[in-house]
LOGUDREN-637335 format. One record per residue (C-alpha): x, y, z. Coordinates in steps of 0.001 Angstrom, whole numbers, plus 500000, padded with zeros to 6 digits. Layout:
((X, Y, Z))
...
END
This chain:
((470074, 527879, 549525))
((473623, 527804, 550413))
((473452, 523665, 549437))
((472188, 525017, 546066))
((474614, 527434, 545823))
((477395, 524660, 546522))
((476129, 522422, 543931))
((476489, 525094, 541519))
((479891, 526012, 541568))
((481012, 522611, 541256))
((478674, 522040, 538299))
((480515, 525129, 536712))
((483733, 524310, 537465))
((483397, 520315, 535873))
((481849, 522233, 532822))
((485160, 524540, 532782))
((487533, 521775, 533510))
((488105, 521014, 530141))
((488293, 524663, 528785))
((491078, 525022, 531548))
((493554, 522334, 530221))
((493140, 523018, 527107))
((496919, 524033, 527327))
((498230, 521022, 528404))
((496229, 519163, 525777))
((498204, 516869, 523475))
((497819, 516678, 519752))
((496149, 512912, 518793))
((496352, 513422, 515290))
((498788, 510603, 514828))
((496973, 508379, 517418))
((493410, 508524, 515489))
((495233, 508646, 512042))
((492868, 511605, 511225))
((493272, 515279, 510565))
((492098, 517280, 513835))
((489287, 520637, 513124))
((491238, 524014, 512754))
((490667, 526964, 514909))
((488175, 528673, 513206))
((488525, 532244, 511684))
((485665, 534677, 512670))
((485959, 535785, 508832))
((486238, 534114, 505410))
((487287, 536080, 502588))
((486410, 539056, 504286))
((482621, 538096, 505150))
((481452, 536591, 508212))
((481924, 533121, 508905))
((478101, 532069, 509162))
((480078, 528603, 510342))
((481614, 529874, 513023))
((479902, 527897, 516157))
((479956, 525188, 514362))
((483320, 524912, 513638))
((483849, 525718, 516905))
((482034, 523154, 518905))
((484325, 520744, 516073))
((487712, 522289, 517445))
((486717, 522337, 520928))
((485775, 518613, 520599))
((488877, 517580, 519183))
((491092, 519697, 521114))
((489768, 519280, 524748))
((491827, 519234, 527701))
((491815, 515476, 529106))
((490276, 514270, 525695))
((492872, 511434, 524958))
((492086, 510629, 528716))
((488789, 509771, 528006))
((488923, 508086, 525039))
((491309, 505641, 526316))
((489324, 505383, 529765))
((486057, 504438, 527532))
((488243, 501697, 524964))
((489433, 500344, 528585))
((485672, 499994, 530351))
((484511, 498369, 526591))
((487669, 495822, 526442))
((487417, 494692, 530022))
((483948, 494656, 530422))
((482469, 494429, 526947))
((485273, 492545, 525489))
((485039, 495114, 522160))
((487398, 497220, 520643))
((486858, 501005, 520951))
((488480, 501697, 517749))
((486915, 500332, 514969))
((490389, 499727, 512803))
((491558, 497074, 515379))
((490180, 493701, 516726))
((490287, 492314, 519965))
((492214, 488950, 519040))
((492407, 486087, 521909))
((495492, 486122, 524453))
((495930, 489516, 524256))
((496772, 489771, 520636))
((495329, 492430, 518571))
((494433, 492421, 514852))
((494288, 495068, 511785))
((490503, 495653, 510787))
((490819, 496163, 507660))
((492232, 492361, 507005))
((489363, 490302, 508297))
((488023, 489978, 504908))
((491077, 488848, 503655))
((491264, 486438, 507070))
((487456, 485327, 506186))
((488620, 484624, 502405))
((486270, 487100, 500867))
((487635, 487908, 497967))
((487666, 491877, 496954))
((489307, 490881, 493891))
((487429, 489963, 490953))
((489336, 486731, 488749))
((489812, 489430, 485857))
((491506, 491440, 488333))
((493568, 489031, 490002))
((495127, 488152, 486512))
((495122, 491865, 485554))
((497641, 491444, 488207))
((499812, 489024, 487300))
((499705, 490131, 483643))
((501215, 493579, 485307))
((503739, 492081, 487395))
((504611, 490123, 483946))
((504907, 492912, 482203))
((507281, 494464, 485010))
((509070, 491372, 484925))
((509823, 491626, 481217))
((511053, 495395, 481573))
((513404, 494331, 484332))
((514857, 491397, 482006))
((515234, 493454, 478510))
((517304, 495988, 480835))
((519375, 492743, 482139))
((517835, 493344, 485558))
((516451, 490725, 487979))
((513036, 490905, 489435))
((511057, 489120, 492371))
((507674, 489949, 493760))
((506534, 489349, 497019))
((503794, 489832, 499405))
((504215, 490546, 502783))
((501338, 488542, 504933))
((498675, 489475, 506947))
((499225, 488250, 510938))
((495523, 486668, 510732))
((496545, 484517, 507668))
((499757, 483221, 509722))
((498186, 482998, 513154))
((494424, 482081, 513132))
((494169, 480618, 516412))
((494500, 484225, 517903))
((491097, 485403, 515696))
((488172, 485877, 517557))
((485735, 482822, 516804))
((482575, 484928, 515371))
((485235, 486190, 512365))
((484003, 483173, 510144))
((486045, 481814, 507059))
((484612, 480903, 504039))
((485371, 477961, 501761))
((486146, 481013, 499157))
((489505, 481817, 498215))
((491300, 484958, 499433))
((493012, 487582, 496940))
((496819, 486439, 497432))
((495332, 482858, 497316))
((494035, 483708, 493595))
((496759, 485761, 492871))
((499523, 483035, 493504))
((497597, 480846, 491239))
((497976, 483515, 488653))
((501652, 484072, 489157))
((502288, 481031, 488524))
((500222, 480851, 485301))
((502218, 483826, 484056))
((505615, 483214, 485005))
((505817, 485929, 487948))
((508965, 485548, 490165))
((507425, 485389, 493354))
((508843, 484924, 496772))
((506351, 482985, 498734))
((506510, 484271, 502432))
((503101, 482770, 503155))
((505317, 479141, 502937))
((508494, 480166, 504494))
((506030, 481647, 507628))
((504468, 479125, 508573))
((507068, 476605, 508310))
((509025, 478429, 511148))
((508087, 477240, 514853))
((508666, 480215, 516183))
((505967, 483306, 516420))
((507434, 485776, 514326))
((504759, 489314, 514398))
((504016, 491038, 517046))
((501123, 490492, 518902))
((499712, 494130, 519254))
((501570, 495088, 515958))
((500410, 494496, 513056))
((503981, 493709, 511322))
((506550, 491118, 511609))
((509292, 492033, 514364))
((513284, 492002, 512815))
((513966, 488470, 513454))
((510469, 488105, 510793))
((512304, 490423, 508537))
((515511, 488305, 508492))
((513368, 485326, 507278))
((511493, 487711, 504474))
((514998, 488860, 503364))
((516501, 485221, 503198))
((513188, 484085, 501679))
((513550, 486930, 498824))
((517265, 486400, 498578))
((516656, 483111, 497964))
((514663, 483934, 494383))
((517482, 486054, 493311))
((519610, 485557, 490261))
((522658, 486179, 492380))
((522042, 485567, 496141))
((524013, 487585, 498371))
((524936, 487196, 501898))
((521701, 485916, 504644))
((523382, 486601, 507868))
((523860, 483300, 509077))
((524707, 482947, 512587))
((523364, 486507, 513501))
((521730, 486808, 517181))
((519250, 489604, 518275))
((519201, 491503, 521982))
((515737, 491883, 523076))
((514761, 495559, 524483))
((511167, 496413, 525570))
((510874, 499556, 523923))
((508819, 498670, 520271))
((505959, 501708, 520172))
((503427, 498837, 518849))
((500975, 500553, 516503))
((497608, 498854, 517173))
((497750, 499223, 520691))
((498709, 502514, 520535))
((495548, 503047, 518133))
((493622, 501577, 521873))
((495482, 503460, 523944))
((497902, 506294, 522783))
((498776, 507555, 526499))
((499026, 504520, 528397))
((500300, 501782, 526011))
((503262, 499948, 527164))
((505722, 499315, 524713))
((506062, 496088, 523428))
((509266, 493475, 523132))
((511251, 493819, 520160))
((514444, 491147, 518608))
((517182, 493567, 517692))
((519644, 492464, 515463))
((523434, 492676, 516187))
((524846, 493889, 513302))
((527530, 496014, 512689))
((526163, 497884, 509487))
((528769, 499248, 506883))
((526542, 501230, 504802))
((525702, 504919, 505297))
((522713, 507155, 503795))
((522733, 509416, 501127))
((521223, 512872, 502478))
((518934, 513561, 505236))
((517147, 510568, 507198))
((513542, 511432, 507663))
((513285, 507773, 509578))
((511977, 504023, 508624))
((508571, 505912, 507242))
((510632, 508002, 504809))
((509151, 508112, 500885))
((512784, 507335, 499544))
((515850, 505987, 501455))
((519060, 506030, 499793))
((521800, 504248, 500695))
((525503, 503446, 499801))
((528725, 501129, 500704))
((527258, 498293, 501558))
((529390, 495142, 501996))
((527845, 493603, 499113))
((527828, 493933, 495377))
((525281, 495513, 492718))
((522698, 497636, 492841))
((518687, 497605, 494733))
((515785, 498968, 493609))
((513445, 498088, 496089))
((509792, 498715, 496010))
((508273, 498857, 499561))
((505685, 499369, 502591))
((505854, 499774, 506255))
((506997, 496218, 506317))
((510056, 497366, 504905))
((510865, 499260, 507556))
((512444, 496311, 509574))
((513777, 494892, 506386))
((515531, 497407, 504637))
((518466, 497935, 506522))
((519288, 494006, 505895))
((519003, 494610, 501591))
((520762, 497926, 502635))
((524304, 495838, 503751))
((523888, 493512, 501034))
((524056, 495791, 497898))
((526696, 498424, 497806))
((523786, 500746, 496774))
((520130, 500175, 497344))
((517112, 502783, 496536))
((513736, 502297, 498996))
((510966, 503970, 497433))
((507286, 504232, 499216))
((505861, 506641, 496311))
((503042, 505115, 494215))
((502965, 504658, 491199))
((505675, 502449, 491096))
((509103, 504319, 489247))
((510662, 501397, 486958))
((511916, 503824, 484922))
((514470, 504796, 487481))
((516227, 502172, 486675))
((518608, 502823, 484478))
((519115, 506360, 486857))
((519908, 504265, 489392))
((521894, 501597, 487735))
((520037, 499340, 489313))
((520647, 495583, 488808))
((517852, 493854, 491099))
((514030, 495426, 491580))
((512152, 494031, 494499))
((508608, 494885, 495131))
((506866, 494137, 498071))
((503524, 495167, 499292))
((501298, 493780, 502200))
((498502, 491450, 501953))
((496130, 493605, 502550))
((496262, 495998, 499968))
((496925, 493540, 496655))
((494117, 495488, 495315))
((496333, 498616, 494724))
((498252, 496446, 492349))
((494713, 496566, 490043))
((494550, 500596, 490513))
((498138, 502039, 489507))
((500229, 501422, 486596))
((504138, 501200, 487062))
((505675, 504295, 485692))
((507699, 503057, 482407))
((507004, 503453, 478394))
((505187, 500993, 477637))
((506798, 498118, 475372))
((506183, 498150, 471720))
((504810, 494851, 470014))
((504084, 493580, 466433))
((500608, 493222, 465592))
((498448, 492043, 462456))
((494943, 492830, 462782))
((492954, 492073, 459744))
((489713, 493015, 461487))
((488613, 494732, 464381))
((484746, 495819, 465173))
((483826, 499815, 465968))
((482666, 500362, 469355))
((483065, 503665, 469458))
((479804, 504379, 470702))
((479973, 501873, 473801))
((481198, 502551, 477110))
((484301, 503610, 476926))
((486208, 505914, 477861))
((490029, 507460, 477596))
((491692, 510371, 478892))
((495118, 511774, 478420))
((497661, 514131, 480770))
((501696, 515028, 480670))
((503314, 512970, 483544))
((507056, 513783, 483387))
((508190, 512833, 480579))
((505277, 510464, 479733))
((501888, 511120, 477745))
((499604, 509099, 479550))
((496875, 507346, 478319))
((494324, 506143, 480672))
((490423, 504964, 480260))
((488465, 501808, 480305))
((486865, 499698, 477614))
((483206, 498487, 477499))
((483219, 495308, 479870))
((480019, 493937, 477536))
((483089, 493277, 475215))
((485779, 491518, 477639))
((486121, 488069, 478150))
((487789, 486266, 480794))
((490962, 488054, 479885))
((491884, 490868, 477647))
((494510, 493380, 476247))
((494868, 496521, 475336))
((497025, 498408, 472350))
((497403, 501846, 471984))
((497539, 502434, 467831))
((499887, 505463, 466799))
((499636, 506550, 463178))
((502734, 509236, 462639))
((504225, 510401, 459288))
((503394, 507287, 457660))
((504698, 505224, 460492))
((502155, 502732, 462573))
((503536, 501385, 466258))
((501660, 499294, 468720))
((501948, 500104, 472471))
((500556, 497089, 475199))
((499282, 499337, 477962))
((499120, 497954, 481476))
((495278, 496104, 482838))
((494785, 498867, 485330))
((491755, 500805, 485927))
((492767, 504228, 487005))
((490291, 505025, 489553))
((491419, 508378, 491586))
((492562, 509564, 487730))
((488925, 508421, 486377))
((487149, 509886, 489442))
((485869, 506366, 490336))
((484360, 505628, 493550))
((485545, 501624, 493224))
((488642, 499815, 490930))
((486418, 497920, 488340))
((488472, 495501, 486012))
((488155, 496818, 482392))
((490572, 499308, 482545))
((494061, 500379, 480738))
((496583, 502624, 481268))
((499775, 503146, 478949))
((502531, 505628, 479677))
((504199, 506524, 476052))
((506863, 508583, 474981))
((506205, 512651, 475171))
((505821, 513269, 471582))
((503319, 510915, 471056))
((500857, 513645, 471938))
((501369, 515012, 468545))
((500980, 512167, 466746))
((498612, 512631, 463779))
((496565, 509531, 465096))
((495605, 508174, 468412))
((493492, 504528, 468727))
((492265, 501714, 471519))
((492941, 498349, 470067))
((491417, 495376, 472084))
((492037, 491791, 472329))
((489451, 489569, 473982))
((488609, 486346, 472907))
((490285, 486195, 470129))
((488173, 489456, 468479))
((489676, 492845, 468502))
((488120, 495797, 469091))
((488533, 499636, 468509))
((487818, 502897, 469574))
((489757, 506066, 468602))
((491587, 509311, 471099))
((490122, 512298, 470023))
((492593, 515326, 471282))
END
């Protein structure tokens, strides 16, 4: 009896182990890049939460004494003994290297991009280009690459590439066709000797950024200074984000190539940190003006195109601002984005008014009654117009005119190839869309059309308010 009794206590108090550090548990929002359940409230608005257990048994769950304990004690037993990853955004890579999930297609060269897409694009980034230029400003594009498309040899043998090309494959071929200024980092990569990413981050350490700067640098209209002779201290203290995704008590940190710089410039207002939405900065030791378009990969970049200009502008918001520019007195706009998301470029049209053009249609055939589709908000001091056009209708390329009729006066506004889809409510980017920022009276125009160009055969559907 007594044996029974014994057993019992110690069953109760495992069971209660938990409940009793819940105190000293730690918040692993960050760690499992998800929101964590809310305590829940006995009542909602003022009736009975009929949820309650439920919700609960979700807090407790998430909130658990010891829980980050045990999740990186189970990714542990499945690496060493399994040899799989216990967290389903990161792959076990050979030699200890570890690898972003969500870039094995690109790595296998399964394209998500369809060809109308990729030049959707390029026709964007053209039409970027051309803004920059009427303004006198200098652009360059560039895409920031995926470790897997540098260093293969580190990818797990089942991940199996296709004869296919990937999306920045397609798209380069595109950027070239339209005239894009494009800083190829791909190239300048893999022509260096020297391992430049981390191997359990997925991003290129500084001494990576210092080539991606001289690499972009090297596409401006007016280089400006590339640091040559510069050295870097390493310190063991990088917090490494995929193996911190593995194991977000116990990680070591990783080695990191500091530069030695003596910076000049100083930032405008508060510092929220590399991460920030906007960093501002001013008296750099070089001339002009930055707009710079970036991503996390900017965040070991930016202090380099920070010394350069006398005053640079990093923005992280999406959609992309060009109409700051003039704001800003910007003279150079960089944008950069990351391999693995080229596909955003397809979903988001830049924020400027869309350029006027001269047009003579002598015929254009009524689809009104296909699938189409436009809608219409206030964005600042835009009216945007947004929709997509039957794809029955589209060749291999296409574009699209909005038509505004007012007080006698006819203009013809080339809206950007991009398909809307969080506006649209669409569960995937499809690549028959438009969207065309115009100026804030054109919402009282007297008349609003779609104009479309596709093989050579326009096509038109009218707004209706």
């Amino acid at each position: 009896m007594k044996k029974k009794i014994v057993f019992i206590i110690i069953y109760m108090l495992v069971c209660l182990t938990p409940l009793a550090l819940l105190p000293l548990s730690k918040d692993t929002s960050q760690t499992e890049k998800r929101e964590l359940s809310a305590f829940p409230k006995p009542l909602k608005d003022g009736k009975p939460n009929l949820s309650y257990l439920t919700e609960f048994e979700s807090w407790f769950m998430d909130h658990m004494g010891g829980r980050s304990y045990l999740i990186e004690a189970q990714t542990m037993m499945k690496e060493q003994v399994f040899r799989e990853s216990a967290e389903s955004s990161v792959i076990l890579g050979k030699n200890g290297w570890l690898f972003y999930e969500k870039t094995a297609l690109d790595y296998c060269k399964v394209a998500t991009l369809s060809e109308r897409n990729s030049r959707n694009i390029a026709v964007t980034l053209r039409m970027m280009q051309d803004y920059c230029t009427e303004l006198g400003v200098d652009f360059v594009f560039t895409v920031a690459p995926n470790k897997n498309t540098l260093y293969p040899d580190n990818m797990p043998e089942w991940y199996l590439r296709t004869s296919g090309k990937s999306n920045l494959e397609m798209l380069t071929s595109d950027l070239d066709r339209y005239g894009v200024r494009y800083a190829d980092l791909v190239s300048a990569f893999q022509a260096q000797q020297k391992v430049l990413y981390q191997s359990r981050d997925s991003h290129w350490t500084y001494e990576g950024g210092m080539l991606a700067y001289r690499t972009i640098n090297s596409k401006l209209a007016n280089p400006h200074d590339t640091f040559e002779g510069i050295t870097y201290t390493p310190r063991a203290d990088w917090d490494a984000d995929l193996v911190n995704m593995l194991y977000p008590n116990a990680a070591d940190n990783d080695l990191q190539q500091y530069p030695n710089i003596e910076y000049t410039f100083t930032q405008k207002g508060y510092f929220a940190g590399d991460e920030a939405l906007s960093i501002q900065t001013t008296g750099g030791a070089g001339e002009g003006s930055l707009l710079m378009f970036r991503d996390s990969f900017g965040n070991t970049t930016w202090r380099y195109f920070a010394e350069a200009f006398a005053d640079a502008d990093f923005e992280r918001a999406v959609p992309y601002r060009l109409n700051s520019i003039e704001r800003l007195g910007a003279d150079t706009v960089i944008l950069e984005i990351v391999e693995r998301n080229l596909a955003n470029l397809a979903e988001k049209a830049p924020m400027m008014e869309a350029p006027k053009r001269e047009l003579e249609v002598l015929d254009a055939y009524d689809i009104s009654k296909e699938d189409n589709r436009v809608e219409s908000r206030t964005s600042g001091v835009f009216f945007h117009l947004y929709g997509y056009v039957d794809p029955d209708v589209l060749g291999e390329d296409y574009h699209v005119y909005i038509i505004v009729k007012n007080q006698g006066n006819t203009d013809f506004y080339e809206a950007f190839p991009s398909f809307e889809r969080e506006l649209l409510g669409e569960e995937r980017c499809c690549d028959n869309g438009f969207s065309c920022y115009l100026p804030e009276e054109t919402a009282e125009a007297e008349s609003i059309g779609i104009l479309t160009e596709s093989n050579g055969q326009y096509f038109y559907f009218p707004f209706t308010k």
